[in-house]
Structures are given as structure tokens and as C-alpha cells.
N, C-alpha and C positions, 0 to 999 in steps of 0.2 A: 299088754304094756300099760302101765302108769305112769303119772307122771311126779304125784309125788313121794315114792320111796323106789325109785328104779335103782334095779340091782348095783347097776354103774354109769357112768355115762357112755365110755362105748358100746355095752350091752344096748341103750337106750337109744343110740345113733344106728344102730346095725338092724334093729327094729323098726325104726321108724324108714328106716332105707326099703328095707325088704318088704312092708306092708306098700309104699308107696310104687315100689317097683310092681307089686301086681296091679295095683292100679294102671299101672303104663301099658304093663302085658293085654289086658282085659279092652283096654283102647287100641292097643296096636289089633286088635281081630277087626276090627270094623275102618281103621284107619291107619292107610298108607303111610308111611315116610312122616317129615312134621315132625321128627323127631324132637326138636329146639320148641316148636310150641306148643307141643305136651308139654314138657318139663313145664315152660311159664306157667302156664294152665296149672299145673299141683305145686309150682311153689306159690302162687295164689291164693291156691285154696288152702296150702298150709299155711299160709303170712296171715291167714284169716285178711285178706284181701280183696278185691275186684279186678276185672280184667276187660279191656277192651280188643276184640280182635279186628283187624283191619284189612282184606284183600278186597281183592273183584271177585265178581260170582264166582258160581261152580269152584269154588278150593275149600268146599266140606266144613265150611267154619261152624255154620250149624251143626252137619254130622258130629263134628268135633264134641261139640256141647254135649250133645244130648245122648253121646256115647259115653260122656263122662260119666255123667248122669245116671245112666245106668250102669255103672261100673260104684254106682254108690247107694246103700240102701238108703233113698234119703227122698220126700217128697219135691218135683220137680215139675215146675212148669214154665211155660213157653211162650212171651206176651211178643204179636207179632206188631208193632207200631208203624204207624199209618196216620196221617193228618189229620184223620177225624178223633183219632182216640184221646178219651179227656180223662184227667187223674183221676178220677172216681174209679174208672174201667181199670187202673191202675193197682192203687193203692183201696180200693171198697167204699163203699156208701151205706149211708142211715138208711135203713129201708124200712116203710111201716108196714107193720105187723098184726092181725087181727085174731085174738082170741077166738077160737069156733066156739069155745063154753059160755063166754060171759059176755063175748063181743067187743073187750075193750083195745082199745087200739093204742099199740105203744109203737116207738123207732124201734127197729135194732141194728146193730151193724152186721154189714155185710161182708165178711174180707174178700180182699180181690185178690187175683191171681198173685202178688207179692210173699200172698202169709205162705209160703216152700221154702227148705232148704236151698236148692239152688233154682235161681231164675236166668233164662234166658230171655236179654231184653235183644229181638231180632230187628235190627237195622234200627237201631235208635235215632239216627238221622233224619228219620222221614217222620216224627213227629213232632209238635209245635213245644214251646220252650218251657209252656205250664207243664204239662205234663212229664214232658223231663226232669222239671224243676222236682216233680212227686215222686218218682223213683229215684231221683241223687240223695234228698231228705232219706229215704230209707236206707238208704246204703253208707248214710254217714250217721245217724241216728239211730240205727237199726229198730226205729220205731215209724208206724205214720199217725200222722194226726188227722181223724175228719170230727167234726161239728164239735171241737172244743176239745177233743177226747185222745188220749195216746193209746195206743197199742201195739205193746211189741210183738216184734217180728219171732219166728220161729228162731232156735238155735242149733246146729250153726245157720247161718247169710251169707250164701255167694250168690253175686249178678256177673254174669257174665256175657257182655256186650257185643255187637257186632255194627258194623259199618264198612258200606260201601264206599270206597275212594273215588269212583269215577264219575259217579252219576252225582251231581249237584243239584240241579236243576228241581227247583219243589223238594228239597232238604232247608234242616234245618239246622247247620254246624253245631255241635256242642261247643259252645265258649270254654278259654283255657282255664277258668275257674272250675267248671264244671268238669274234664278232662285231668285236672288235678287231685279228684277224687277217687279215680283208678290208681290201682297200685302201681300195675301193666297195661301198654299200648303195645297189645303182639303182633307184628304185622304177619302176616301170613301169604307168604309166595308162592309161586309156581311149584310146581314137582319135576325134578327132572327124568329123561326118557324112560327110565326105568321104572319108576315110582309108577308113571303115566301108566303106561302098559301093566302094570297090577289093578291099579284101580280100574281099568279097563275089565279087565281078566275077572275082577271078584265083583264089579255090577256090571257084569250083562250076564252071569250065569244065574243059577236058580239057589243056588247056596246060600241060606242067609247066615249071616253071623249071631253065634252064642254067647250075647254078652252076661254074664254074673257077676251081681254084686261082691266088693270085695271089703269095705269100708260101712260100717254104721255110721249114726249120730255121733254116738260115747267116744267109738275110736276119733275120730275124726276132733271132737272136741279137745280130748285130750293130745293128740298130735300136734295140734294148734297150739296148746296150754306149753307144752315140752320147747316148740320153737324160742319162746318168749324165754327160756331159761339157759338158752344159749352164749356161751360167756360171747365177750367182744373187748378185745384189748385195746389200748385208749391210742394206740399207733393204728390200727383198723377202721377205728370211729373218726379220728382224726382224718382219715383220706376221703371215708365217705362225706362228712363235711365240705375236704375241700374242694371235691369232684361239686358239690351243688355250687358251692360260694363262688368257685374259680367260673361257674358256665354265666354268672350275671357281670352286666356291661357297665362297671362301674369302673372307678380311676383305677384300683388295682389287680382291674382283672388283664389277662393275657390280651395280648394285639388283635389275634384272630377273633377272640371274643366281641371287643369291641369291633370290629369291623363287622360282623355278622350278623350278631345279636342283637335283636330289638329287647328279649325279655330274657331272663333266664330262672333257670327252678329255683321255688323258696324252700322254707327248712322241713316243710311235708318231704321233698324229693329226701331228703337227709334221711329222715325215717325210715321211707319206705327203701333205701338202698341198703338199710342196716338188718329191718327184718328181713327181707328177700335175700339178702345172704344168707342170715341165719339159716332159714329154711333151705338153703342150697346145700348147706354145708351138713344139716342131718339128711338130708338128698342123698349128698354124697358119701354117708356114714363117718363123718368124724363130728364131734362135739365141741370145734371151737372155730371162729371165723378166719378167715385169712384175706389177705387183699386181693388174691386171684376171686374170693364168691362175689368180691363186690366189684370188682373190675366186669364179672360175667352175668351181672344183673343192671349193671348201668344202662346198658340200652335200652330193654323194655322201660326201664324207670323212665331215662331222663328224656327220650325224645318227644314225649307231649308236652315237656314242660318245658321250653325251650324252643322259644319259638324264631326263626330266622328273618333275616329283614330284607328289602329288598335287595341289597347290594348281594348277599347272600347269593338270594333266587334267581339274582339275574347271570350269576356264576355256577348257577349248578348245585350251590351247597344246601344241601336238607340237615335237617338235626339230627340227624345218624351221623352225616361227617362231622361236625361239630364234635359229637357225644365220642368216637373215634381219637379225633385230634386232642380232645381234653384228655385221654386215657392216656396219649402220648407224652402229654404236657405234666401230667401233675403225679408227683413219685410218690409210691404208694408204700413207701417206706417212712412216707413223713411220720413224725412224731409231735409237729403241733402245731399249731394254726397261725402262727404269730406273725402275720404278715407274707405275700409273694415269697420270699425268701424261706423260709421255714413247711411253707406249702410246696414247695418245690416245682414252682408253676414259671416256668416258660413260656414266650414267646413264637 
């Protein structure tokens, strides 16, 4: 498949369907159920994206990765973060160098586990906010700089995150700026009885699973390239706007809003609700967006951006309900922005 002289566009959609569906098959051998954060996961990695996953231990968040991973020919490494770890361990360091011939002594650099296609940054919480700060620069820059000096990163760049919810204690939160740099915040839940009892069944036996690559670089690159060429009708773009605009706590946003909200997403959230459907939508094999792909990518997007206040917290509500309620509130049929009324935003 290419992307620029494709047969047709549903030829091009039914393609990119089918390639990304073996990717899902090729994961599901190693991994149970999850169905919902797969998908986030490859429209991620199609949105040319980042992704943050979020459970309590033991729910395969890692597995997840790094089965990905191997379901793609693609260099992949695994930076495990810890409070001693410093950006150099990160992103590389000058390192001097001696001639055995001549003896003379120059820097060179060194890359750090960063320079792969995809990286797993494991529990990024438990490292200090420097070093954080050196792996966001890459992921928004897809370059890092040491001693003066840029160097881009491999292409394609996927970081795919993980975080512990429960253990705080000697973490170090990623700030909502920093959290705004993720496409996706996937949380990752329990399995239920059934799920449970497979995963059971296929690790305690001796069978391991045959995972084969299904995706290169080229494909992958140009998959990415295709999503960007995705039409979006200006009643579509118009919702996803107003889903961001309508979640901040201003004079004209909804009641529940202002009751809840301390912060709500800026116009990055807009973006990234417009690619991430696109990519849902050659997901789903058709070639043009509709208000259901971004109704079904709003939660991953918007609940790190959108942050609840105390009255909120002291009621129970997280920014899933919120992100819920605003689905409820703002008609996705609108056609323009032009104030409450026109957004079709409710109280």
C-alpha cells in the first residue's frame, strides 16, 4: 500500500484495516482480552502519537508493549525508571574517545536507549522531573540535544508510557503540561472471570507464544502518512472543538463544568481528537470521519486534560464522568461554534 497514488480511497481504508488488524491478531497470542487498549495502542501508533497506560500491577501493561513490539519489525527498547536515573542514561552522553593509532582524544556521542522505534518508558513516575523533562523533549521534538548538539531520533517514534496509580509515595507525578504531550491516557482494568482464567491457563503452562512481525518501518511510515489525508467535514471538526472548548470553566461553558472543573483541555486536546479519529476511522475501513470516531476517542484524549476540582473529588466525579457528561451535553451534529447555542452545549 501507498499512499501517494492509492488505487482508491476505500481500497486504501480496507488496507490499512487489514494490515492493522494482523497487528491486533499477532497481540492477542500473547495477550488476553484488553480488547479497548489494543485498539488505543494502534490508533497511537497510527496518529504517530504517544500513549500513556495507567493500571495497578500485574495487568500485562508491560506485556502489552512489548508484545507490540514484537508484532513490528522495528528497533525496540525498554528504559526501566528509577530515581537515580539521569537524562544522559536517557537520551546519551559525549563520551571521550581515544584513538589506539594516533592517541588523539576527541567526544563522541553516545545514544541512549531513546535512538528505537518504539520505546518503553516503564513507570515513569518513579523518576525525578529532569529526567522526565529529557524524554517529553524527545517526544515533542523527536530530537534530543546534549552539549549543544541536536540529534534526531529514529523514524517512525513511539514512547509508550506506563504508570502505577496507587503507589505514590517516592513518585514523582508527571505535571498536566507534561501529560498533555500524550495523545492517549489508556487506563487499563481488571479482566473479567473469564479473561482471568485464560491468562491463568496460557502462563502457568510451558507453551510460549509465536509472536511474528507483521508491520516494518516503510509500512508503518506510510500508514501514518495516509491517516493525515483523511478528509474531516467542518460539522466533525466543529464538535471536536467544541467537546475541548465546552470542558474549560469559563462564563460560557455548561453548569457541571463550572462546578467541577478546575482546568479543562486546550486546543492540543482539539487535535489530537481529530487525528485519533481519523485513525479510527481507516481502523474501522472507511475514508472519512464521523462524529461516532470522535465521540469514541474522547476519553482516552480528554481525561488527562481535564482536571477535577475539589468539589468534584469530594462527590465522586473523576474526568471520565465529566468527559461522559460532556458527550451527553454537546450535539455532535453541530455545525459551528458560535457560541453555547450553536455548540449545542447544555447544562
Amino acid at each position: 500500500m501507498t499512499t501517494e497514488h492509492p488505487t482508491n480511497d476505500l481500497e486504501a481504508a480496507e488496507a490499512f484495516a487489514t494490515a492493522f488488524g494482523k497487528l491486533r491478531d499477532e497481540i492477542s497470542k500473547a495477550v488476553v482480552g484488553q480488547d479497548e487498549v489494543v485498539e488505543q495502542m494502534i490508533l497511537a501508533l497510527a496518529a504517530r502519537g504517544h500513549a500513556i497506560l495507567v493500571g495497578v500491577p500485574g495487568l500485562a501493561k508491560t506485556m502489552l508493549v512489548s508484545t507490540l513490539a514484537q508484532s513490528l519489525d522495528l528497533d525496540f527498547r525498554r528504559i526501566q525508571f528509577t530515581p537515580d536515573l539521569m537524562p544522559s542514561d536517557v537520551s546519551g552522553a559525549e563520551v571521550l574517545h581515544t584513538d589506539p593509532a594516533t592517541g588523539e582524544r576527541t567526544f563522541r556521542f553516545q545514544p541512549g536507549p531513546l535512538f528505537a522505534n518504539v520505546v518503553l518508558a516503564d513507570e515513569i513516575n518513579r523518576t525525578p522531573p529532569r529526567t522526565q523533562a529529557a524524554l517529553l523533549e524527545a517526544m515533542q521534538e523527536r530530537q534530543v540535544t546534549v552539549a549543544g548538539e541536536s540529534h534526531p531520533l529514529p523514524c517512525p517514534f513511539f514512547v509508550l508510557a506506563t504508570q502505577n496509580p496507587i503507589e505514590q509515595e517516592g513518585t514523582y507525578p508527571l505535571p498536566e503540561a507534561a501529560l498533555d504531550r500524550f495523545l492517549f491516557l489508556v487506563k487499563v482494568e481488571y479482566p473479567d472471570a473469564d479473561e482471568e482464567a485464560e491468562v491463568v491457563r496460557r502462563t502457568t503452562g510451558s507453551e510460549e507464544p509465536d509472536i511474528k512481525p507483521v508491520l516494518d518501518g516503510r509500512q508503518l511510515v506510510e500508514m501514518q502518512e495516509l491517516v493525515r489525508t483523511v478528509p474531516v467535514g467542518d460539522s466533525v471538526l466543529a464538535y471536536a472543538v467544541a467537546l475541548a472548548r465546552a470542558s474549560r470553566p469559563d462564563d460560557d461553558a455548561p453548569d457541571f463544568i463550572r462546578q467541577w472543573v478546575r482546568w479543562g483541555a486546550g486546543p492540543r486536546a482539539s487535535q489530537h481528537l481529530i487525528l485519533a479519529a481519523k485513525a479510527r476511522a481507516l481502523l474501522h475501513g472507511t475514508f472519512h470521519v464521523s462524529p461516532d470516531d470522535v465521540s469514541a476517542v474522547a476519553r482516552p484524549v480528554l481525561r488527562h486534560r481535564i482536571l477535577p476540582n475539589f468539589a468534584a473529588e469530594a462527590e465522586g466525579i473523576d474526568a471520565d464522568a465529566v468527559v461522559d457528561r460532556l458527550l451527553d451535553s454537546v450535539d455532535p451534529h453541530s455545525t459551528a461554534l458560535d457560541g453555547e447555542r450553536a455548540a449545542g452545549i447544555g447544562s
